[in-house]
C-alpha positions in Angstrom: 23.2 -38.8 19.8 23.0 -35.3 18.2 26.0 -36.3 16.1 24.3 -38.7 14.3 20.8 -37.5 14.3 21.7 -34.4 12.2 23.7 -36.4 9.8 20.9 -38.6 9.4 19.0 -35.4 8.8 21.2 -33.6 6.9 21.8 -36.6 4.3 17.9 -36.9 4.2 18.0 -33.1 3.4 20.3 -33.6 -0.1 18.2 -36.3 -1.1 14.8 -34.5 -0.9 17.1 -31.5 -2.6 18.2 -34.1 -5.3 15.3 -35.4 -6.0 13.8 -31.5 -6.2 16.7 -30.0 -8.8 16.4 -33.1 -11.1 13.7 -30.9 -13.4 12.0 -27.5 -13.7 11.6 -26.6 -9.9 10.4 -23.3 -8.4 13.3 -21.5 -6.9 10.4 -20.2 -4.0 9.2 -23.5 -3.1 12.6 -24.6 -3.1 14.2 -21.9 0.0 11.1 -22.6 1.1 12.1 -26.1 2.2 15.4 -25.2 2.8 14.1 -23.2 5.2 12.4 -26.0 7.0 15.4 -28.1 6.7 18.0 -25.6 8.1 15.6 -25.5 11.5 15.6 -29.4 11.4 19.1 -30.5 10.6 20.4 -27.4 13.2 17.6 -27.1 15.8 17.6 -23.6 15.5 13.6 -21.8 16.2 13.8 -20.5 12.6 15.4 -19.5 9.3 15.0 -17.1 6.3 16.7 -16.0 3.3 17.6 -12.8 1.5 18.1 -12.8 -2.2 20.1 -10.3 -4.7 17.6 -9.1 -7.6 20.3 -9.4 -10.2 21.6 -5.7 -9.3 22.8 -5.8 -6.1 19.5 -5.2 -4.3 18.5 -7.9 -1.3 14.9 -9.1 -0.8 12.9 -11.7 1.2 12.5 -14.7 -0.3 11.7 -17.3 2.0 11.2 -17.4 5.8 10.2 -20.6 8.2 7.7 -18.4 10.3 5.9 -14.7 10.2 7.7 -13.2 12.9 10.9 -14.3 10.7 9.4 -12.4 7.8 9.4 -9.8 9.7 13.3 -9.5 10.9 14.4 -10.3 7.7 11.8 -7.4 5.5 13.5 -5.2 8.6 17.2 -5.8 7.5 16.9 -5.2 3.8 14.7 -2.0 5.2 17.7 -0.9 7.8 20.1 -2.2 5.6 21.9 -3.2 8.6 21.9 -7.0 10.3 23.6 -9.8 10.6 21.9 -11.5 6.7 23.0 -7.8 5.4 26.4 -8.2 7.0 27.1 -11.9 5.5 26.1 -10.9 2.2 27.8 -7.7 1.7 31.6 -9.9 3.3 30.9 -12.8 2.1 31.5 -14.5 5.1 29.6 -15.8 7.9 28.5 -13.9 11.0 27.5 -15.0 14.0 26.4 -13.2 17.1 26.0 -16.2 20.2 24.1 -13.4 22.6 22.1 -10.5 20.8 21.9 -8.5 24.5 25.5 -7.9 24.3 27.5 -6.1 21.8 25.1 -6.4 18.8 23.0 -3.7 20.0 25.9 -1.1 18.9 26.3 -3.1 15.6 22.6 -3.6 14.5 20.7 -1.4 17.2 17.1 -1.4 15.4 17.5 -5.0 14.4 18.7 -6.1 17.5 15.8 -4.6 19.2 13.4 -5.9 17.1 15.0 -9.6 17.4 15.1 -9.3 21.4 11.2 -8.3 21.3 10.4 -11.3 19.2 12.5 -13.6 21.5 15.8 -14.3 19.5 18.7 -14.5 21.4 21.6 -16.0 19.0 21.3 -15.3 15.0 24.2 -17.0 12.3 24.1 -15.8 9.1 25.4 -17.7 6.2 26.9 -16.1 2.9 25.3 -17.4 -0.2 28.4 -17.4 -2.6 29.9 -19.2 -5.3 34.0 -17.7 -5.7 33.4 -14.2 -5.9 29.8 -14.2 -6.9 27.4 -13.4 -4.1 23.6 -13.7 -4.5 22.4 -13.3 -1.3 22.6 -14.8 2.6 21.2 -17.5 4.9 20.0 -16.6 8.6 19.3 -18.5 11.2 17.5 -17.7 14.9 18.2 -18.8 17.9 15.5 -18.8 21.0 18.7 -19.4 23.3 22.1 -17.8 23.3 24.6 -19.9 22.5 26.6 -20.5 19.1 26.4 -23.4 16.7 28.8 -26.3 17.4 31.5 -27.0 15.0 29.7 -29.6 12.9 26.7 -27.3 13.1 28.1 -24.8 11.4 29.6 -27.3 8.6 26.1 -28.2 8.2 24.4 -25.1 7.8 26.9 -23.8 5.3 26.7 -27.2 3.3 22.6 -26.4 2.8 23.5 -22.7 2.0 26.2 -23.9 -0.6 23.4 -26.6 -2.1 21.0 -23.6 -2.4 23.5 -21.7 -3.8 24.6 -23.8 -6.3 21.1 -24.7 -6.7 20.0 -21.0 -7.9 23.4 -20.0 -10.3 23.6 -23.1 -12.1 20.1 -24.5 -12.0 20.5 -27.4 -14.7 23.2 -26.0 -16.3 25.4 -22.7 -15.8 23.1 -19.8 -17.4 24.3 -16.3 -18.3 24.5 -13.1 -16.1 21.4 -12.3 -17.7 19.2 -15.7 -17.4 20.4 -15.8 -13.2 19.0 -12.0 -13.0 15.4 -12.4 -14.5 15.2 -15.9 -12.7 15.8 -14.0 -9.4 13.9 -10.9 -10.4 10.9 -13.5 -11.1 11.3 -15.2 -7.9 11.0 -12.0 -6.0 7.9 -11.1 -7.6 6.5 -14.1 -7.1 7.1 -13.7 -3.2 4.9 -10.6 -3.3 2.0 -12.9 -4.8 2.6 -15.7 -1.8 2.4 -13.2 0.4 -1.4 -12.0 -0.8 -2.3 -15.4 -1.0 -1.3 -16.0 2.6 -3.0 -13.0 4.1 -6.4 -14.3 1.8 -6.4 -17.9 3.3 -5.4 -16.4 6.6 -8.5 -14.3 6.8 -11.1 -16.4 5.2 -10.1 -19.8 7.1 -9.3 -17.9 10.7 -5.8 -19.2 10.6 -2.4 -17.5 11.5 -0.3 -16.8 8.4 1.7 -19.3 9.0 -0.8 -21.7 9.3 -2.2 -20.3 5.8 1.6 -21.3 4.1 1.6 -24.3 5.2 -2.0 -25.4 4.1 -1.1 -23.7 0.4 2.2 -26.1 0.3 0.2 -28.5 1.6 -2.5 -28.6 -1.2 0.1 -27.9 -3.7 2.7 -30.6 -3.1 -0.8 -33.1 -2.8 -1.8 -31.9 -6.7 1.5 -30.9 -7.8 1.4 -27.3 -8.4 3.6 -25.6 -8.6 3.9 -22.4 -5.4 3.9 -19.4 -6.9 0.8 -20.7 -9.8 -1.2 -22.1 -7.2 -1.0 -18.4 -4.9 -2.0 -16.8 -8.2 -5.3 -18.9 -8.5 -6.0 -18.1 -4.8 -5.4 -14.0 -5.2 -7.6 -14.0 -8.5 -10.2 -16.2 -7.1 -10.2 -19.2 -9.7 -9.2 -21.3 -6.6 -11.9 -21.0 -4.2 -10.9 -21.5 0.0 -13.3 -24.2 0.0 -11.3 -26.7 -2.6 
């Protein structure tokens, strides 16, 4: 039955990406989902995503859960992982038990991933020919690698996103791809405030805090990153 449950998933997945690229979408909100949708369609514990900032440089974008946030923020930091790895070959890597081997390879991220409780991490190059803008990871509570059709399925997303962010509704220059990204990197500093706000002043975890700030955006439709502004400045109140 797994067969067919995550293409049933993974085909619901392109719609709701479809139906999100038709207009002007917001490239956070967007990984965001993907994010979400990677951990659904491969029944994986989590996912995140590191983005170039038009000069080479890889930041966090978008993660599924704090402790996520965390592993990813460390490999940009370390400059060592397997997101870092993926990016920089442009291939993808996978490592099916982090206690053996990897420890040699990524010894402080490997660490840190043990502590949180990953076992099995698959990294996914984001690339389009020879252009590389970044790199899909997915965690693992269990070792173990992704089955044959799970990896198809997780590079398919990371192509969509891909695809998604160099072309957008048309191809756009060099220039136009590296403020879109430098903007979306920003913007993930502001989410970030607006989580740890909510977080505080509702008693909530932060990822509870993200997902009640989707939540109330997707309900009005507003847009991620203008709605975390209106939180941080205090024109939307924690009440509302």
């Amino acid at each position: 039955m797994a067969g067919p449950m995550r293409e049933e998933r993974l085909a619901r997945a392109f719609v709701e990406f479809s139906d999100t690229l038709v207009g002007d979408y917001d490239v956070l909100e967007f990984l965001a989902r993907l994010c979400e949708r990677c951990v659904e369609v491969l029944e994986v514990s989590a996912a995140g995503a590191l983005l170039t900032d038009g000069q080479g440089r890889l930041a966090l974008v978008a993660a599924s859960t704090e402790a996520v946030k965390v592993l990813e923020t460390l490999q940009v930091q370390r400059q060592e992982g397997p997101c870092v790895d993926a990016y920089r070959r442009g291939e993808r890597v996978a490592v099916a038990d982090l206690r053996h081997a990897a420890s040699r390879r990524w010894p402080v991220f490997t660490s840190r991933a043990l502590a949180a409780g990953v076992m099995a991490v698959c990294a996914f190059p984001m690339r389009l020919r020879d252009n590389r803008i970044g790199a899909l990871n997915v965690f693992q509570a269990a070792p173990g690698e992704l089955d044959e059709a799970g990896v198809q399925a997780g590079q398919a997303l990371t192509d969509v996103a891909t695809i998604a962010i160099l072309q957008a509704r048309a191809v756009q220059d060099a220039a136009k791809l590296a403020e879109q990204l430098e903007h979306a990197l920003h913007s993930r500093v502001v989410i970030e405030q607006a989580k740890g706000i909510l977080a505080e002043r509702l008693g909530v975890d932060p990822d509870e805090a993200f997902r009640r700030l989707r939540r109330y955006g997707r309900l009005r439709g507003l847009r991620l990153t203008d709605l975390a502004r209106q939180v941080v400045d205090g024109s939307l109140t924690v009440d509302e």
